[in-house]
C-alpha positions as CSV (number, residue, x, y, z in Angstrom):
1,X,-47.4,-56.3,31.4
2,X,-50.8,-57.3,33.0
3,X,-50.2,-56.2,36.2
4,X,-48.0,-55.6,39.2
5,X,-47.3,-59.3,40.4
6,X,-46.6,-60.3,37.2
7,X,-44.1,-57.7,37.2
8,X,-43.2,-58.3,40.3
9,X,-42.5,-62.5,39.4
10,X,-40.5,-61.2,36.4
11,X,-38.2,-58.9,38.2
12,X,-37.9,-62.0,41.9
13,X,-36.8,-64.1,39.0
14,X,-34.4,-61.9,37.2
15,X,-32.8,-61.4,40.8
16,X,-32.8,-65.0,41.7
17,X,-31.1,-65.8,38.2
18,X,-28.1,-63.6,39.4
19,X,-27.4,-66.1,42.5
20,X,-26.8,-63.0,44.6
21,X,-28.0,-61.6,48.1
22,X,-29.5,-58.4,47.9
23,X,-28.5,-56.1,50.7
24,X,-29.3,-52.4,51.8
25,X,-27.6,-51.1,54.8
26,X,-26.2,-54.4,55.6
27,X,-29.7,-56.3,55.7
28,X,-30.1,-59.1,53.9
29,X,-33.6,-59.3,51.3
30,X,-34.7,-62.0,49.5
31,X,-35.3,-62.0,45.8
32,X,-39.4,-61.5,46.6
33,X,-39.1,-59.1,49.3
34,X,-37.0,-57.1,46.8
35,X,-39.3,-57.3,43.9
36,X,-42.6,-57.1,46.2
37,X,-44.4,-54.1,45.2
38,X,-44.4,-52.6,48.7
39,X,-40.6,-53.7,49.3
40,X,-37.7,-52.8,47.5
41,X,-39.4,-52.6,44.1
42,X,-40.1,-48.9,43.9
43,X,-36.5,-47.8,44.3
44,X,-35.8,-50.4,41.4
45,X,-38.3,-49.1,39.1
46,X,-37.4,-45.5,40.0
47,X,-33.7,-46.7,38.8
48,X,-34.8,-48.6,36.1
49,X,-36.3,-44.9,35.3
50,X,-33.6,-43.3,35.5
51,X,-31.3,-45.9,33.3
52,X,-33.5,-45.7,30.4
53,X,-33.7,-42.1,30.2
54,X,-30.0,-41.7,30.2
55,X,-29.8,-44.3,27.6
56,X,-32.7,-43.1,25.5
57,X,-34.3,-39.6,26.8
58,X,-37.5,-41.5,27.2
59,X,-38.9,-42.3,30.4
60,X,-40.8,-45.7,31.7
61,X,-43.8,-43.9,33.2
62,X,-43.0,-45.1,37.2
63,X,-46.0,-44.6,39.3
64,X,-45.8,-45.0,42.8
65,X,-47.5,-43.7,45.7
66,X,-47.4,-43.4,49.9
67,X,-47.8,-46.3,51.7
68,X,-47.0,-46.6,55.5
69,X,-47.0,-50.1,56.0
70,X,-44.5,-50.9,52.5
71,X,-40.8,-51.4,53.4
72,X,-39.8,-47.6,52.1
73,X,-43.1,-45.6,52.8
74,X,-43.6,-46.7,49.1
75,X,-45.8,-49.2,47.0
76,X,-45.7,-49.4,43.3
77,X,-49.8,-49.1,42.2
78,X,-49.3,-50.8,38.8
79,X,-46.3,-51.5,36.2
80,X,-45.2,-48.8,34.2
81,X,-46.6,-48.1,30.7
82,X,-43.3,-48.9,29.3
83,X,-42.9,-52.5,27.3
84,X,-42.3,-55.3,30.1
85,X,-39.3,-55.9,28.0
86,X,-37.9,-52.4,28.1
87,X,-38.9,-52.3,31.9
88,X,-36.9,-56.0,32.7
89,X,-33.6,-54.9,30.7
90,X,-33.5,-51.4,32.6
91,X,-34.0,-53.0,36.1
92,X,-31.5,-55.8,35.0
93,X,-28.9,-52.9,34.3
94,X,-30.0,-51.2,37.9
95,X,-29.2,-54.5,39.4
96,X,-25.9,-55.4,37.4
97,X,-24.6,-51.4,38.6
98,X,-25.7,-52.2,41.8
99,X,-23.5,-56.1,42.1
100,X,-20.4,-54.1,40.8
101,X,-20.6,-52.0,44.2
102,X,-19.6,-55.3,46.4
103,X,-16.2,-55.9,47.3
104,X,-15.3,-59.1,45.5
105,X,-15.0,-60.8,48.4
106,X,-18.5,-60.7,49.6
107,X,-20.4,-60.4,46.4
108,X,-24.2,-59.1,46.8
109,X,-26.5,-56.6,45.0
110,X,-25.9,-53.5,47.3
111,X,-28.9,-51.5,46.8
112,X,-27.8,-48.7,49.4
113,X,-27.0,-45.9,47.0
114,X,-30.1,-46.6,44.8
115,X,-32.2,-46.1,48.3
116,X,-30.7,-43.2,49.3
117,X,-30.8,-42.2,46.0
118,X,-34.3,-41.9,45.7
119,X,-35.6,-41.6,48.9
120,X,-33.3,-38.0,49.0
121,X,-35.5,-37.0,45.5
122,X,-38.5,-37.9,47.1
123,X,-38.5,-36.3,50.5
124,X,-37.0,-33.2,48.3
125,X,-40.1,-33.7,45.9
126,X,-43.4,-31.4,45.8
127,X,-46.9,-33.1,45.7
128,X,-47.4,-34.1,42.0
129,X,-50.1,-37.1,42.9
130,X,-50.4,-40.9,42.5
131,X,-49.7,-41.1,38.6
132,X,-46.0,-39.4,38.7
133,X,-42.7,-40.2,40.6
134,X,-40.3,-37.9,41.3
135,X,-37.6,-37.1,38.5
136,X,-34.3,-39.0,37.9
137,X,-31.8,-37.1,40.7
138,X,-29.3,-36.7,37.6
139,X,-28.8,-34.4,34.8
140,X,-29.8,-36.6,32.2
141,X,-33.7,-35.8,32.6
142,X,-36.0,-35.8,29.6
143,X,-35.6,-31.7,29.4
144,X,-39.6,-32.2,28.5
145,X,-41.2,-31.3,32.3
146,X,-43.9,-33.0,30.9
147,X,-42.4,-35.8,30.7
148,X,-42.6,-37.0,34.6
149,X,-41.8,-40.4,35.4
């Protein structure tokens, strides 16, 4: 993938093709200010992360980095170093997990548990720089420490 707003257009689109709202903590975002690389987009990727090393033991080489004026203190620099393709199906599987988590009587993509999720790994995180997120929360890590996200 080129670069972030590509990614970024790939991923509003993908959520706008599901016809759902997407809500964390009972706020409403829209498909953009979801994928926006300074909105919801770094807890996606971080997922998406996590979904394709349980499914594979490989990770999608996440980088993101501090940023006080993004949604979640985060902003994704660039898009992974995974294939665009790989990237889209794993964020579409983060988003499908996340839908089945509405009551059927108000469906949405309820993004809550992927935000505390991952902002509880990375407040728990040391330093390890711009280049490397913090590992998937679960056991199903790549047992490779060099292997960051």
């Amino acid at each position: 993938m080129a670069d972030i707003l590509s990614l970024s257009g790939h991923v509003a689109r993908l959520i706008g093709a599901t016809g759902l709202p997407v809500v964390v903590d009972g706020d409403a975002f829209s498909a953009a200010e979801t994928a926006d690389p300074g909105g919801l987009l770094p807890v996606l990727l971080l997922d998406a992360d996590r979904v394709w090393r349980e499914a594979t033991g490989n990770p999608l080489w996440v980088a993101v980095e501090p940023d006080d004026g993004a949604v979640l203190g985060l902003r994704v620099p660039r898009p992974p170093r995974a294939p665009a393709c790989v990237v889209l199906i794993s964020v579409a599987q983060v988003l499908a997990e996340a839908a089945r988590l509405a009551p059927a009587s108000a469906p949405a993509i309820r993004l809550d548990a992927v935000v505390e999720r991952w902002l509880a790994a990375i407040g728990a995180a040391p330093e390890r720089g711009a280049d490397a997120a913090p590992e998937a929360p679960r056991a199903a890590r790549d047992a490779d420490a060099a292997n960051d996200i």
